[in-house]
VOKOLNU-546417 format. One record per atom (N, C-alpha, C): residue in three letters; x, y negated, z negated. Coordinates in steps of 0.1 Angstrom, whole numbers, padded with zeros to 4 digits, always signed. Example, Ala and Ser with C-alpha at 12.3 -4.5 7.8 and 13.67 -1.06 7.14 Angstrom:
2
ala+0132+0057-0078 ala+0123+0045-0078 ala+0132+0033-0078 ser+0128+0022-0071 ser+0137+0011-0071 ser+0129+0000-0079 
end
This chain:
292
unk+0008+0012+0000 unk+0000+0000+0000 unk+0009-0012+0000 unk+0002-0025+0006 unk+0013-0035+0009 unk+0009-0049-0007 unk+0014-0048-0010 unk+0017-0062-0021 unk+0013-0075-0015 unk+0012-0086-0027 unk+0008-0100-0020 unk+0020-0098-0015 unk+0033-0103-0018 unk+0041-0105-0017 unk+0046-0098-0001 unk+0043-0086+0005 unk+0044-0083+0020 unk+0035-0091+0027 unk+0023-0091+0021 unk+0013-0095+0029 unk+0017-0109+0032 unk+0021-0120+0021 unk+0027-0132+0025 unk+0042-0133+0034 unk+0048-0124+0037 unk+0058-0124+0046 unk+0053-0124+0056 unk+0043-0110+0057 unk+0038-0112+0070 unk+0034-0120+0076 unk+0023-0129+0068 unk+0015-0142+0071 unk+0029-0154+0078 unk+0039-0152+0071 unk+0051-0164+0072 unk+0055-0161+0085 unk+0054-0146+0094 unk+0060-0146+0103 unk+0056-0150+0116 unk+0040-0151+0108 unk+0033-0153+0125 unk+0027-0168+0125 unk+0033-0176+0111 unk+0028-0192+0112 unk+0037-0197+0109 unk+0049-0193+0104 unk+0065-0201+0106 unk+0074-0194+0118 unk+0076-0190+0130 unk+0082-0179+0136 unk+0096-0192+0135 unk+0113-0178+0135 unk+0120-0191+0140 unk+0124-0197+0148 unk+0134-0205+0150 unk+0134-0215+0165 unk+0139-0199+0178 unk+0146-0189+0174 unk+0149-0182+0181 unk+0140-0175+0188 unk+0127-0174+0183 unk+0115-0167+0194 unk+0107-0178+0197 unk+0112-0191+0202 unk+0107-0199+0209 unk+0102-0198+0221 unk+0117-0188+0231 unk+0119-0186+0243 unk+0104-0175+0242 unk+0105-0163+0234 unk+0092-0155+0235 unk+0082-0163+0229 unk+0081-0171+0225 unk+0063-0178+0223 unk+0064-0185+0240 unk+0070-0188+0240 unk+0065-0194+0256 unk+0064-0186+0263 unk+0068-0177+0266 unk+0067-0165+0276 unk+0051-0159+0271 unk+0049-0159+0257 unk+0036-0152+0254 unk+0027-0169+0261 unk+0027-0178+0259 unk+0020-0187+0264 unk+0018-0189+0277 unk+0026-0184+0288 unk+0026-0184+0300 unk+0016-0170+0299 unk+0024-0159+0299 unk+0011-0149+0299 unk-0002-0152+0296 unk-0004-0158+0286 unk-0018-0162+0284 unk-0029-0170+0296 unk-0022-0179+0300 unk-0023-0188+0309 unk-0026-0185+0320 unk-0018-0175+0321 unk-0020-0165+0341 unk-0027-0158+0338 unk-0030-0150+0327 unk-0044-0141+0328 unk-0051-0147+0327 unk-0059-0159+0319 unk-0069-0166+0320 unk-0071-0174+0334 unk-0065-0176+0342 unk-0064-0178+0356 unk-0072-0174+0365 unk-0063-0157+0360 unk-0061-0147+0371 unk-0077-0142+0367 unk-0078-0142+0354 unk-0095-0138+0351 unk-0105-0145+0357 unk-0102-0160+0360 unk-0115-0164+0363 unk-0113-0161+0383 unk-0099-0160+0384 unk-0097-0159+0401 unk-0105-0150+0404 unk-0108-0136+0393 unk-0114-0127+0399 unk-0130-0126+0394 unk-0133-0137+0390 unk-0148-0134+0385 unk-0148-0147+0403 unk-0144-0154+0408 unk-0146-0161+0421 unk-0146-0151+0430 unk-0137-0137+0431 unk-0136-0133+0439 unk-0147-0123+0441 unk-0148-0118+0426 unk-0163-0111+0425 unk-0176-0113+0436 unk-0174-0128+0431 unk-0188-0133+0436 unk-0186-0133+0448 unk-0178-0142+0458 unk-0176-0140+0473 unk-0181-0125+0477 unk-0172-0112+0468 unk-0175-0105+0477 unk-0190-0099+0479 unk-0195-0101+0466 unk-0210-0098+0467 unk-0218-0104+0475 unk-0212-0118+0481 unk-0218-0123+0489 unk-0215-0119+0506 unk-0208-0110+0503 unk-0198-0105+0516 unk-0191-0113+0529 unk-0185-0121+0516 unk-0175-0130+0520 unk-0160-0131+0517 unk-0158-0120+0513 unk-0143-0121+0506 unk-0139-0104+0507 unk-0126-0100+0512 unk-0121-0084+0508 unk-0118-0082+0494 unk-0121-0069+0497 unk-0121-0061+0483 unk-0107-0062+0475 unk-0098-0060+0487 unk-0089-0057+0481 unk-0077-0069+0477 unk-0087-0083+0477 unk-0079-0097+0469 unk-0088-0093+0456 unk-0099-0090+0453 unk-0103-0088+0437 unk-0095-0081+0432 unk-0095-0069+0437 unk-0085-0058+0429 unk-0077-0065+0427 unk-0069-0069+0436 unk-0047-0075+0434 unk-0052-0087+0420 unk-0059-0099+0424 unk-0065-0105+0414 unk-0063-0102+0396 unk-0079-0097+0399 unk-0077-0085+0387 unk-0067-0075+0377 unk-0059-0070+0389 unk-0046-0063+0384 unk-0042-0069+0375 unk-0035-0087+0384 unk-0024-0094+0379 unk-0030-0099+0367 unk-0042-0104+0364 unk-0046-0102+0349 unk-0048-0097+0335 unk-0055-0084+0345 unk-0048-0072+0334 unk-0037-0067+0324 unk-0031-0070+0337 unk-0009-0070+0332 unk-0003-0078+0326 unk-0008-0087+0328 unk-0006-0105+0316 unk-0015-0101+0302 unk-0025-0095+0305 unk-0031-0095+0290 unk-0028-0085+0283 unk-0023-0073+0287 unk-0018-0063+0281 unk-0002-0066+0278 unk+0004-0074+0281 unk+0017-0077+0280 unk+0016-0082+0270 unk+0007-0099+0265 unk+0002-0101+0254 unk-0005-0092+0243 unk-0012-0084+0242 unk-0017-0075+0238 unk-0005-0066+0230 unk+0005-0058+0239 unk+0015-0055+0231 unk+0026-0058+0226 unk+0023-0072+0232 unk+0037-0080+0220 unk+0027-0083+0207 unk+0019-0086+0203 unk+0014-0086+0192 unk+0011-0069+0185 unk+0008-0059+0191 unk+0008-0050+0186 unk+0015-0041+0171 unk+0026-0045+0177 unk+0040-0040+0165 unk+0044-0049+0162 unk+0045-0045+0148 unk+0050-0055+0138 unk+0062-0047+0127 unk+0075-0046+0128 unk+0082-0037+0119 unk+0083-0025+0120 unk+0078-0017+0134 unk+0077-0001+0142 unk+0064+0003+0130 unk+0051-0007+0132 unk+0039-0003+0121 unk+0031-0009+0136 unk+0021-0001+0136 unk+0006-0004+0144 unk+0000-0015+0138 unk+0000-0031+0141 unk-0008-0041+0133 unk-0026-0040+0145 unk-0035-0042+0138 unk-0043-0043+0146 unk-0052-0050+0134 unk-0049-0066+0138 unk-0059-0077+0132 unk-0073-0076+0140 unk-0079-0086+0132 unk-0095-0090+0139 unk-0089-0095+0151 unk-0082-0101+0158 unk-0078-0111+0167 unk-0069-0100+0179 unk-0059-0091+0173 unk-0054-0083+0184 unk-0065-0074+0185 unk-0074-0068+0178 unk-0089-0056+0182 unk-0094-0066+0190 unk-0102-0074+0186 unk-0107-0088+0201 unk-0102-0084+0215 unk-0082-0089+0213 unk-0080-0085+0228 unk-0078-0074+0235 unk-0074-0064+0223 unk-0076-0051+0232 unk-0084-0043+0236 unk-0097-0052+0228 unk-0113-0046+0231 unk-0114-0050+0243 unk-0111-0063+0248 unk-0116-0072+0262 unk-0106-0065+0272 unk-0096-0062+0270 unk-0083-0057+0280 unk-0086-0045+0287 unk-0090-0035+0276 unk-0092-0023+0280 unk-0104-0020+0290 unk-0114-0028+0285 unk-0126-0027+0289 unk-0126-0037+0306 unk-0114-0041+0312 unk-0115-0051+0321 unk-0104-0043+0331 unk-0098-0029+0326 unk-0086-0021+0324 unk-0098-0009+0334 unk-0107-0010+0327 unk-0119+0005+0328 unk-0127-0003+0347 unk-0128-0015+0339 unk-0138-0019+0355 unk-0128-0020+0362 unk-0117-0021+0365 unk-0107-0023+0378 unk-0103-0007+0381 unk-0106+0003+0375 unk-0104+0015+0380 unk-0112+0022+0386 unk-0127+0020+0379 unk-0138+0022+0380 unk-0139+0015+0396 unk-0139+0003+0400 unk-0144-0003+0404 unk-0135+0003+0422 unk-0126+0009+0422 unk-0124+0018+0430 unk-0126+0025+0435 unk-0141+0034+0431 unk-0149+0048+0433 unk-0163+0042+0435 unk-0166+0033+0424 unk-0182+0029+0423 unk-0186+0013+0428 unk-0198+0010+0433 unk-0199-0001+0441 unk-0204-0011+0423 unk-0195-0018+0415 unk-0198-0025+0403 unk-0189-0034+0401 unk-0187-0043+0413 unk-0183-0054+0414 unk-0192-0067+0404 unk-0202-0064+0406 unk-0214-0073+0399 unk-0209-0075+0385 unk-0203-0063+0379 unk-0195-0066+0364 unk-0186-0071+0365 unk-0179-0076+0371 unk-0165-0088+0371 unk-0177-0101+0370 unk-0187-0104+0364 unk-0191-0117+0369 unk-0186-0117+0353 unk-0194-0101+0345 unk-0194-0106+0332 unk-0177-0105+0324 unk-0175-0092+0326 unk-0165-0085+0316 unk-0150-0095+0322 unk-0151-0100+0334 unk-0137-0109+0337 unk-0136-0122+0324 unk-0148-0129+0330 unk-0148-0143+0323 unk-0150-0133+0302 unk-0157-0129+0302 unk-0157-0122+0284 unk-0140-0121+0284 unk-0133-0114+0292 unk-0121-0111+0288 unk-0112-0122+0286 unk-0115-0130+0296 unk-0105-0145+0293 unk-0110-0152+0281 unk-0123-0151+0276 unk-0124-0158+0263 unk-0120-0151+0249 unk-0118-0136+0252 unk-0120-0130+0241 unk-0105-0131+0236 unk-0092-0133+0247 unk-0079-0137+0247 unk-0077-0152+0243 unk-0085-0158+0247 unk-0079-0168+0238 unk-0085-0171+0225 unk-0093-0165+0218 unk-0105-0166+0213 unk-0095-0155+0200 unk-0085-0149+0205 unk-0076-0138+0198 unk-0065-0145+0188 unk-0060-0155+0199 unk-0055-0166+0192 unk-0057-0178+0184 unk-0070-0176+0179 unk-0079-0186+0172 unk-0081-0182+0155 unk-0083-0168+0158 unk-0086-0161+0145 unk-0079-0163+0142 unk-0084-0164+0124 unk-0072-0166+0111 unk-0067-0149+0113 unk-0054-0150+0107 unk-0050-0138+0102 unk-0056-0129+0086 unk-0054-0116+0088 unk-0062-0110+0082 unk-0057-0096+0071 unk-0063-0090+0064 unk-0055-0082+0056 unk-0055-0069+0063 unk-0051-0074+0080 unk-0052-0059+0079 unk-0038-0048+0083 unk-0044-0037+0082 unk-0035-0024+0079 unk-0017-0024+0086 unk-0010-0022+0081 unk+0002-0020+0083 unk+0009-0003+0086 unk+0006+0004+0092 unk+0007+0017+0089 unk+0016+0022+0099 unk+0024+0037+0101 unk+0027+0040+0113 unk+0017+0053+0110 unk+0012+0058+0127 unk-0002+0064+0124 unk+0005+0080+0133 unk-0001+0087+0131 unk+0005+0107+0133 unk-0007+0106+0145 unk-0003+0112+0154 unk-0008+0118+0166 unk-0021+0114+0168 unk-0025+0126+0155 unk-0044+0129+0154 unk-0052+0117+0151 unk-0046+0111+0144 unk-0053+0096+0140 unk-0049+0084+0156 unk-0040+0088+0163 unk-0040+0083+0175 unk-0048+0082+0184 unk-0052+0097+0186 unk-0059+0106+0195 unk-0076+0098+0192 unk-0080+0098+0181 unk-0092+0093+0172 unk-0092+0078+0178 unk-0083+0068+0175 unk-0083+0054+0180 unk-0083+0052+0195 unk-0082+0064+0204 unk-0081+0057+0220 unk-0091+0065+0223 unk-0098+0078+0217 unk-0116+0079+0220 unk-0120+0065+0217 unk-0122+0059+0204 unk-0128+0051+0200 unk-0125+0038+0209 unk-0116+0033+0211 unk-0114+0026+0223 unk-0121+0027+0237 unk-0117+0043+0247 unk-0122+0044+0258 unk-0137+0046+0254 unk-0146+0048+0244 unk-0160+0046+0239 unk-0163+0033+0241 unk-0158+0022+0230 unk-0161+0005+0234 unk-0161+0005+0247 unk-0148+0007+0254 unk-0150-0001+0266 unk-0161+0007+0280 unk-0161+0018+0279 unk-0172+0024+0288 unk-0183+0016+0281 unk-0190+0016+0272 unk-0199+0012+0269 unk-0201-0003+0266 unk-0190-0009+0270 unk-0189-0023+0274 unk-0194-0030+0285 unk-0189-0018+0293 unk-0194-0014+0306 unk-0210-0014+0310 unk-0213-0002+0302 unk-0228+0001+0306 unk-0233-0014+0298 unk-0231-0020+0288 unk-0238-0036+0283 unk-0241-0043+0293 unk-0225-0044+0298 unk-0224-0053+0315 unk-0240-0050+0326 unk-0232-0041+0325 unk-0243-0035+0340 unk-0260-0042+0331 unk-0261-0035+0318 unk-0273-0037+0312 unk-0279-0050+0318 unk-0270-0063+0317 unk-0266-0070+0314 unk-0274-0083+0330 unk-0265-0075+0339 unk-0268-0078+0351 unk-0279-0071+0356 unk-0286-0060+0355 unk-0299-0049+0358 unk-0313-0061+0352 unk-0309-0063+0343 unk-0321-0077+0337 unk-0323-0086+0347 unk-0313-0093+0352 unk-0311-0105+0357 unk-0313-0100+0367 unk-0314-0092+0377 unk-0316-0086+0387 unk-0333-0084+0387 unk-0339-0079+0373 unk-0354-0071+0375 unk-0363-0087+0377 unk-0352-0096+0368 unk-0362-0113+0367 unk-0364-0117+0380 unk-0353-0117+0387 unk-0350-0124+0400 unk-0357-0118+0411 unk-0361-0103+0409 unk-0370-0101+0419 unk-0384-0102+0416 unk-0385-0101+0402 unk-0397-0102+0396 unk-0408-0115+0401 unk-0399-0125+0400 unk-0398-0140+0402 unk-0398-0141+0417 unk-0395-0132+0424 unk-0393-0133+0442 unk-0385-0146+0444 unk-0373-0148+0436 unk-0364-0155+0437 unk-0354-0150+0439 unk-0348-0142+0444 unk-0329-0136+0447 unk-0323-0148+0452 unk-0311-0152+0446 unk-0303-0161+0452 unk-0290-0162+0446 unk-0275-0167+0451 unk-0268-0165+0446 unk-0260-0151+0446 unk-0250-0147+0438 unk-0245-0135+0437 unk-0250-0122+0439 unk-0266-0121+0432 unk-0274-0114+0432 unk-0283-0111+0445 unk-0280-0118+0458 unk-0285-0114+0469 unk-0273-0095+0471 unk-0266-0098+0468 unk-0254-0087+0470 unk-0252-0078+0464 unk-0261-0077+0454 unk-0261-0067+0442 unk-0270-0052+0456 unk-0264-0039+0447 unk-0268-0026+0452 unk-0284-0031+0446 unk-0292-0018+0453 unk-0309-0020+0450 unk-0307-0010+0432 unk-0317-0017+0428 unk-0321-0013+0412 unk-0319+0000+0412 unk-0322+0008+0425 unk-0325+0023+0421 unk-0308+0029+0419 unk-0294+0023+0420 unk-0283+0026+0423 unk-0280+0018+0412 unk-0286+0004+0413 unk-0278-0001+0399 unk-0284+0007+0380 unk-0300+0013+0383 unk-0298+0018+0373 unk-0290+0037+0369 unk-0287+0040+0380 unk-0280+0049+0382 unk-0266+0047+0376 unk-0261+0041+0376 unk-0244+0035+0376 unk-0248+0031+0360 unk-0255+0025+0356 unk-0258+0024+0342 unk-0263+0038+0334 unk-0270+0045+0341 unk-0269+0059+0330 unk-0257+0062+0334 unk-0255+0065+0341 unk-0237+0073+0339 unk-0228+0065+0334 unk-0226+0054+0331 unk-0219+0048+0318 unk-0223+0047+0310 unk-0234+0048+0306 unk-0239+0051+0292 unk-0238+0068+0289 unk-0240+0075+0298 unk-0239+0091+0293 unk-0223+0095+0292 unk-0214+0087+0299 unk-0202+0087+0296 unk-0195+0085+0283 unk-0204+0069+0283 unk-0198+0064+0269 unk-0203+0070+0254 unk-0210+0074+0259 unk-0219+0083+0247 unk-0211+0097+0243 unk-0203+0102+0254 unk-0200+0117+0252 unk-0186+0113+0244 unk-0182+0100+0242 unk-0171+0099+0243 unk-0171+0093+0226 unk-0183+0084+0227 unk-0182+0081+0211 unk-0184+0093+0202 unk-0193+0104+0210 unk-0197+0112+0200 unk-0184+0121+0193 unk-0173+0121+0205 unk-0160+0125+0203 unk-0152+0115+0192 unk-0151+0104+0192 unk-0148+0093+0184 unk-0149+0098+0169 unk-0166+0098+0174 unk-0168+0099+0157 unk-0170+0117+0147 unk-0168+0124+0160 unk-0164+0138+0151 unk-0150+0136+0151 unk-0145+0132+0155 unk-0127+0134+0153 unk-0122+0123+0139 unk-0129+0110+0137 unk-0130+0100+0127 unk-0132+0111+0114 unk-0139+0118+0115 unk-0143+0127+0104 unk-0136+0134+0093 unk-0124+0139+0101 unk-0111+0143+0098 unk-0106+0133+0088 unk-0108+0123+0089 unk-0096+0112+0082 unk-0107+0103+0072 unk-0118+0109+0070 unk-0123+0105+0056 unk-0125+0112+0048 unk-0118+0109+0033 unk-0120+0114+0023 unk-0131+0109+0014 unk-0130+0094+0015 unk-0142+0089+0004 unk-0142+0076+0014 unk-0160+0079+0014 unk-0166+0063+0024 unk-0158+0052+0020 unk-0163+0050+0006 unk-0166+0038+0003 unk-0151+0032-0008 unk-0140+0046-0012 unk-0127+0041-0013 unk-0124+0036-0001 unk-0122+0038+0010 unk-0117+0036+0024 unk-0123+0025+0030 unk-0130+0022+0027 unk-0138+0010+0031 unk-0147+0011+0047 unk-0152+0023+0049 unk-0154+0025+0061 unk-0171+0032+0057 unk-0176+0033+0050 unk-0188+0032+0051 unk-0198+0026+0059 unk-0199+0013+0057 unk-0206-0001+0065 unk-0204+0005+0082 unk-0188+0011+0085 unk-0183+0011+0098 unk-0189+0021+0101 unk-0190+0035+0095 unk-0192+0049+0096 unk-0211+0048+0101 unk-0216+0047+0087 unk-0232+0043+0094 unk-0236+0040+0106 unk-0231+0027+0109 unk-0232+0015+0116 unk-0232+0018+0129 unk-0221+0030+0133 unk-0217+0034+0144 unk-0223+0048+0145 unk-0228+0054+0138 unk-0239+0064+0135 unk-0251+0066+0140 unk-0255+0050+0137 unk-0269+0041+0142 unk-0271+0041+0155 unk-0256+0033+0161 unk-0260+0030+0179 unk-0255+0044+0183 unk-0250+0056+0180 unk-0249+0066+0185 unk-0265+0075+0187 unk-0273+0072+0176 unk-0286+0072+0177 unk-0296+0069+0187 unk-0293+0051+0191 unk-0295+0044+0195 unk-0293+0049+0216 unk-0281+0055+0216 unk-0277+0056+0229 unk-0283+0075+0233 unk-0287+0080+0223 unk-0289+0096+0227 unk-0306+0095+0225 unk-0312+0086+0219 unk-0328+0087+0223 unk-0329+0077+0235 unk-0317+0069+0244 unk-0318+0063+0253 unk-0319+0076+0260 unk-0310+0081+0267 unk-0304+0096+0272 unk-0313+0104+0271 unk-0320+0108+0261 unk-0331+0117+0257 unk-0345+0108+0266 unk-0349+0099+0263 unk-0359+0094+0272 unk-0362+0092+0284 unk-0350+0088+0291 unk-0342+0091+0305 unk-0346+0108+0309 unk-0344+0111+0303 unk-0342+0130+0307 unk-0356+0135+0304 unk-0366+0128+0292 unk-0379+0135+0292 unk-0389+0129+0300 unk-0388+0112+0298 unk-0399+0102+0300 unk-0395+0093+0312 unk-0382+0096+0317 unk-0377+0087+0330 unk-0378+0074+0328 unk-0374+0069+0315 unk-0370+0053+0312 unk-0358+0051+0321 unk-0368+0034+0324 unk-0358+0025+0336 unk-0363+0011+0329 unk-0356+0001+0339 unk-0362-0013+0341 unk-0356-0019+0324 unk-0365-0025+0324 unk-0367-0032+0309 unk-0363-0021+0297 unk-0370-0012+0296 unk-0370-0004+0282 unk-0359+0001+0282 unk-0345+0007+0296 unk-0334+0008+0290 unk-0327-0001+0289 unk-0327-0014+0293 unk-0318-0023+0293 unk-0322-0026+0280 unk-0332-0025+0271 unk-0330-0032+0254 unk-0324-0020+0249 unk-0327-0007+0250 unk-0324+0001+0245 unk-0304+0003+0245 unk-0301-0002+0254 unk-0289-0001+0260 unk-0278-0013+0250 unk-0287-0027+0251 unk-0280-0033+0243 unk-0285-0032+0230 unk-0292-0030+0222 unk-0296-0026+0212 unk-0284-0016+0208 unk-0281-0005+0209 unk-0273+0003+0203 unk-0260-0006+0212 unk-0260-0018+0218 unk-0244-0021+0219 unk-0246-0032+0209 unk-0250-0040+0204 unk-0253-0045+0196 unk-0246-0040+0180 unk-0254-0029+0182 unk-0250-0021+0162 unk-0235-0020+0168 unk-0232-0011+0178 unk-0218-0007+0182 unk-0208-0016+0174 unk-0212-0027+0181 unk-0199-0040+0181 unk-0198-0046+0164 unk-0214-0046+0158 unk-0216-0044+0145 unk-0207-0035+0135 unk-0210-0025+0142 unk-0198-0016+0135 unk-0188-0016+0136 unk-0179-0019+0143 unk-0167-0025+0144 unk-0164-0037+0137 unk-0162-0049+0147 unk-0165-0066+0146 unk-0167-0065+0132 unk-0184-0066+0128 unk-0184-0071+0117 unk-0179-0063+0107 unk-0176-0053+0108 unk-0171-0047+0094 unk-0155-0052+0093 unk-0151-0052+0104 unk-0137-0057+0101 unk-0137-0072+0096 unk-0145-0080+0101 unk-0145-0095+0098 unk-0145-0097+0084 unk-0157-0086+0079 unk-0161-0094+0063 unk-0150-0087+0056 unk-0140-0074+0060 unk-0131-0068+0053 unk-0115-0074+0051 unk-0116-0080+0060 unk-0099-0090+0063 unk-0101-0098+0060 unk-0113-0107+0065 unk-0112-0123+0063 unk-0118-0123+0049 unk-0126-0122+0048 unk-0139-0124+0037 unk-0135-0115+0023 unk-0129-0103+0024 unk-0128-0096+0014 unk-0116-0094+0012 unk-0107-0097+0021 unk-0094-0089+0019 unk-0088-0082+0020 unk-0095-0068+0026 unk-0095-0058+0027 unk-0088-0051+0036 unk-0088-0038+0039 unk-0090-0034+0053 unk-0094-0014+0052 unk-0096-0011+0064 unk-0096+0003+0065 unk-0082+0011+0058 unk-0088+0019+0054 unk-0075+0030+0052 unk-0076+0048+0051 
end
């Protein structure tokens, strides 16, 4: 367990750094800079192409060169002392990274261009928005395999299901705009509902198989909820796993579409990010806490 006394070192290193990583704070500040760029370049390029005015393959290059800037950032904050630091503020960026990581791969096989309008511009705020947060009490550890294995389900879970939010997200705005016999804009270019809500069950049945992996493998590494502080998290993420298998389940009995999966969709992304986010917020900032 870490002392005031580490915990205030730590704090000293990341709000007094000395003159000698000056050259690396500006290098981290230039990275910042070109991904937020390169993020909004590709939420422009998004849209062109949906309007089928722009090739595919300037989004991707785009995209890429963003990616690579935020993950560069991303893992220079990572390690701290050969210990895994993961504050409220580096979870923020590696939630946004990964999940903008998933749509540029994805977005190679499936026509879901329409999610760069969202998940680009979220990614560029959520990076600088990383460097905003106060620092936090959180965990200092170096972590064994299995507990590795546990954290990059639970990761590729967030961001598929970041994903299916996205899609959620734009499927709405899509059902209004025709609803309204108004299409205009980006949305003239979108695939027909019956493909867009396709593309959204399969990221949601994905992201589901994956949390459910998340959270039997988490299982392993609790001893006591509520010494560990992982109650609040454990439920929480319990709930929208609930939340996403009576989506799935209704889908497969009652052929829910339209409206009723899109609440249902963000509703369990909702608790998700609850379970995470907030538990970490009130644990670092507010309590002082963290997971263990």
């Amino acid at each position: 367990m870490n002392g005031p006394a580490t915990s205030l070192a730590a704090d000293a290193v990341r709000t007094s750094r000395p003159d000698s990583n000056l050259p690396e704070m500006s290098l981290i500040s230039f990275l910042i800079v070109g991904a937020v760029f390169a993020y909004a370049a590709a939420a422009f390029c998004a849209t062109r192409q949906l309007q089928h005015d722009g090739p595919p393959w300037l989004l991707q290059a785009v995209a890429a060169l963003a990616v690579i800037c935020h993950l560069a950032v991303v893992f220079n904050g990572l390690w701290l002392n050969h210990a895994l630091v993961i504050s409220l503020g580096t979870a923020l960026s590696l939630f946004a990274v990964q999940a903008a990581l998933l749509l540029w791969l994805f977005n190679w096989r499936q026509p879901i261009t329409a999610l760069g309008l969202v998940v680009y511009p979220v990614a560029a705020v959520c990076l600088l928005a990383s460097h905003w947060l106060p620092v936090g009490n959180e965990a200092r550890e170096a972590l064994d395999w299995p507990l590795q294995v546990h954290i990059l389900l639970s990761l590729l879970a967030y961001g598929v299901l970041s994903l299916g939010a996205a899609q959620a997200g734009v499927l709405a705005i899509q059902h209004r705009r025709l609803h309204d016999q108004r299409p205009r804009g980006a949305s003239i270019g979108l695939p027909p509902l019956q493909t867009m809500e396709y593309l959204l069950f399969r990221l949601i049945a994905s992201g589901f198989f994956l949390l459910s992996l998340a959270i039997l493998s988490g299982g392993f590494f609790i001893d006591n909820l509520f010494a560990q502080h992982l109650a609040h998290k454990t439920i929480l993420s319990i709930i929208a796993w609930i939340f996403f298998a009576v989506l799935l389940w209704g889908r497969w009995r009652f052929g829910w579409r339209g409206r009723v999966a899109v609440r249902w969709t963000l509703a369990g992304y909702g608790v998700l990010i609850l379970a995470y986010f907030g538990s970490k917020l009130v644990l670092e900032l507010i309590l002082g806490e963290h997971w263990t």
